[in-house]
C-alpha positions in Angstrom: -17.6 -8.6 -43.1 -20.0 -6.7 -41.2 -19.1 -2.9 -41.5 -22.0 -1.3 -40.1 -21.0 1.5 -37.8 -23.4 4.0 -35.8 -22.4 7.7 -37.0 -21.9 10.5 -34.0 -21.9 14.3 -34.7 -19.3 15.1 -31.3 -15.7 15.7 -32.2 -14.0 14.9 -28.8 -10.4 14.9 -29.0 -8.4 12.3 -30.5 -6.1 9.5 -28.0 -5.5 12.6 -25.4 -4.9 15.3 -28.1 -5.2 18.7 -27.3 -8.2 20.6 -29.1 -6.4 23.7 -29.9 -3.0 23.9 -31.6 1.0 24.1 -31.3 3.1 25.6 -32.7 6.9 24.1 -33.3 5.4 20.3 -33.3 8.3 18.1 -35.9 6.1 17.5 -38.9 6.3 13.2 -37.9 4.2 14.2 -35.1 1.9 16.3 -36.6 1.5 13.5 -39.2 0.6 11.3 -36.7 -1.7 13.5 -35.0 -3.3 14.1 -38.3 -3.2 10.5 -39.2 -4.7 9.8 -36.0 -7.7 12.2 -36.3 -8.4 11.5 -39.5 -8.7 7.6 -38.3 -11.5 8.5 -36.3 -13.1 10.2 -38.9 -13.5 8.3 -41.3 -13.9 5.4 -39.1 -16.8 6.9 -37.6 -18.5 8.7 -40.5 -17.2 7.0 -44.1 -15.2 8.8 -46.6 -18.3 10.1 -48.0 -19.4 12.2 -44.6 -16.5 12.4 -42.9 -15.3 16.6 -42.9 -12.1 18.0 -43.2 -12.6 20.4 -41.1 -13.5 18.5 -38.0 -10.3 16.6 -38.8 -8.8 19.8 -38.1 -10.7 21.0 -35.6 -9.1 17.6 -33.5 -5.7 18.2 -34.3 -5.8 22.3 -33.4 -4.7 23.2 -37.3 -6.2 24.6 -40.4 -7.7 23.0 -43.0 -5.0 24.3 -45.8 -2.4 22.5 -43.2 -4.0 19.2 -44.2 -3.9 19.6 -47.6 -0.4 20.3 -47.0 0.5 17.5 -45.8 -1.7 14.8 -47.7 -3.0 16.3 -50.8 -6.8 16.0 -50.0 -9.6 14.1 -48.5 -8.9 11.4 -50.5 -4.9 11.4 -49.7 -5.8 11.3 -46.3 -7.9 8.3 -46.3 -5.3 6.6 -48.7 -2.7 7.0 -45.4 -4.9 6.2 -43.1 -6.3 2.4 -44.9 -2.3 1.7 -46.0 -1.6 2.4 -42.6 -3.7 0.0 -41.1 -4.6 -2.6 -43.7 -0.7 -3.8 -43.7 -0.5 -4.2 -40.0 -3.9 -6.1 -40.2 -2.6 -8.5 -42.7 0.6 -9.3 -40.8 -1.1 -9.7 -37.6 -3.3 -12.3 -39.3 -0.5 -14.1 -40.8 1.5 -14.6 -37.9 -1.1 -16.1 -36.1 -2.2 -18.5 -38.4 1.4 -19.6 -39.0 2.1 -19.6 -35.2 3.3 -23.0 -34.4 0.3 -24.1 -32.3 -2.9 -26.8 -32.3 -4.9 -25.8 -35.4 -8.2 -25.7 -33.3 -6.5 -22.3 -31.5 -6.2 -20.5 -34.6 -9.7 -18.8 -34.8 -9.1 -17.2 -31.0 -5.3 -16.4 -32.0 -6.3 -14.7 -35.5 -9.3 -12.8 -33.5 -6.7 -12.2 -30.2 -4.5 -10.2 -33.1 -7.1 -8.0 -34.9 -8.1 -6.6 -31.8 -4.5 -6.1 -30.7 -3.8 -4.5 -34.1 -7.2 -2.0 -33.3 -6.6 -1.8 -29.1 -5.5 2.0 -29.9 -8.2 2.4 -32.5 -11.2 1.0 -33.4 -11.9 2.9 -35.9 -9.6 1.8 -38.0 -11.3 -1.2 -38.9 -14.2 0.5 -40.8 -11.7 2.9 -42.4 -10.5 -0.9 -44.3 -14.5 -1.9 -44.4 -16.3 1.8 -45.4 -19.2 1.1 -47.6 -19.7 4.8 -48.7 -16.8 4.3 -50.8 -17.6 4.7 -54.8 -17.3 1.7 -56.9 -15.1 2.3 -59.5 -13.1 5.0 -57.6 -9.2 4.4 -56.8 -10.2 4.8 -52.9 -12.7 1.7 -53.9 -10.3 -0.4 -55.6 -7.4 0.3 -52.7 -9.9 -0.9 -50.5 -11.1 -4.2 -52.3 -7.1 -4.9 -52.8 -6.4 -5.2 -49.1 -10.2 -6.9 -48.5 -9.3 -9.6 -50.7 -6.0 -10.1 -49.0 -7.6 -10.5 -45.8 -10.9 -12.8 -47.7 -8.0 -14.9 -49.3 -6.4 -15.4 -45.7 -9.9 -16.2 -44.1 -10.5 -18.7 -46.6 -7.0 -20.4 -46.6 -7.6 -20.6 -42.4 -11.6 -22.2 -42.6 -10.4 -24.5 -45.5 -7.6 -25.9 -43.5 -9.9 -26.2 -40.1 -12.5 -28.4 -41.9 -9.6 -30.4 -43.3 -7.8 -30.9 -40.0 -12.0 -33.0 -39.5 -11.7 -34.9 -43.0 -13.8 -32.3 -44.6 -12.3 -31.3 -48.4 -16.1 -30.0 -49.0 -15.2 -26.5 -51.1 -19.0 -25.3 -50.7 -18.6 -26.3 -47.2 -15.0 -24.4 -46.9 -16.7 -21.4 -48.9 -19.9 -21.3 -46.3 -17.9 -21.4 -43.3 -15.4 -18.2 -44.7 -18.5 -16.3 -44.8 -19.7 -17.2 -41.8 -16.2 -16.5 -40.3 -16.0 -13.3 -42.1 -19.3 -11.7 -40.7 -18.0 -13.1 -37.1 -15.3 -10.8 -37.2 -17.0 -8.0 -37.9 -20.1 -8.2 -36.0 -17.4 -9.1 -33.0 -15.1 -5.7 -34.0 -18.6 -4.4 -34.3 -19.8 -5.2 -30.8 -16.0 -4.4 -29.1 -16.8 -0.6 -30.5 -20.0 0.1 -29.0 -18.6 -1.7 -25.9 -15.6 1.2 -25.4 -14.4 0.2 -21.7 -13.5 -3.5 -22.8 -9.5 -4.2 -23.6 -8.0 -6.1 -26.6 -7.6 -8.6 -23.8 -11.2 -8.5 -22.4 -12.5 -9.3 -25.9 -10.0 -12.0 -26.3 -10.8 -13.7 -23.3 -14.3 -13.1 -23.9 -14.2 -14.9 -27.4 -11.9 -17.9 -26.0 -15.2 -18.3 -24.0 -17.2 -18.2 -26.8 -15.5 -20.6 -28.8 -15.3 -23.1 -26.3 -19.2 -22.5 -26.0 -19.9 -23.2 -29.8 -17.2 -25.9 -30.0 -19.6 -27.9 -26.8 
């Protein structure tokens, strides 16, 4: 999937957080905050650029506070992708086992992953970061949850060209990668395009697919 993402050097707050810190904050919120920061991060920059310190900067603590609470860098990208590859795979699976016409399923599958990433775009090239090491535990974490979501895109594009008499597995195999980039070249283009909704880019892909479908 495409997983190209521009890099920026500001360090705004994160989803309305302050810049400077609190004290007496239950450690679930400061995790959250963390986890939320952190999100951005990576999402923005790759494990490989993403700094600690700016993640701390966001949240108003110290760096030795996240090291606290996850270990190190790689700890806190661990949280972040199982936090968001799961919810990703769920939302996926319920809408391609939603009891509905089969030639929906692309626009309900697309209408979830942007309601899973409506918070946090981000979060989406935290799953798909190509500065991660191959051969590293953060690579292999990554490629497990990939392959979940590959395996699920090529169950859905198989069925669709069977629901037209098509049992073609070359066929089945070009359209997955065609569907694959899709997504991320949409998730893509819904990041640089900041004031549209989960619900702007699902109506705006309904249009689309109606488009390509003539």
């Amino acid at each position: 999937m495409n997983t190209a993402r521009g890099s920026s050097s500001a360090t705004p707050p994160v989803n309305g957080l302050p810049s400077a810190g609190t004290k007496g904050i239950p450690r679930a919120r400061r995790e959250e905050q963390i986890l939320a920061a952190a999100m951005d991060e990576f999402g923005r920059h790759g494990h490989g650029s993403a700094l600690m310190a700016a993640i701390a900067g966001r949240v108003g603590v110290t760096k030795p506070m996240l090291y606290t609470y996850f270990g190190s860098k790689d700890g806190l990208y661990l949280a972040c992708l199982e936090r968001v590859a799961p919810r990703l795979v769920t939302a996926i699976e319920e809408a391609m086992t939603y009891e509905g016409p089969a030639a929906k399923t692309p626009h309900r599958v697309l209408s979830a992953v942007f309601g899973v990433l409506e918070e946090q775009r981000g979060a989406w090239f935290v799953l798909y970061d190509r500065t991660l090491r191959p051969g590293t535990d953060l690579h292999a974490a990554a490629q497990r949850h990939r392959r979940t979501i590959d395996d699920l895109a090529a169950s859905g594009t198989a069925d669709l060209l069977r629901g037209h008499g098509n049992e073609d597995p070359l066929d089945a195999d070009a359209l997955k990668h065609v569907w694959t980039g899709t997504v991320g070249a949409l998730v893509g283009w819904w990041t640089s395009h900041p004031d549209e909704s989960a619900q702007d880019m699902a109506a705006r892909c309904a249009r689309l697919l109606t488009a390509i479908r003539g």
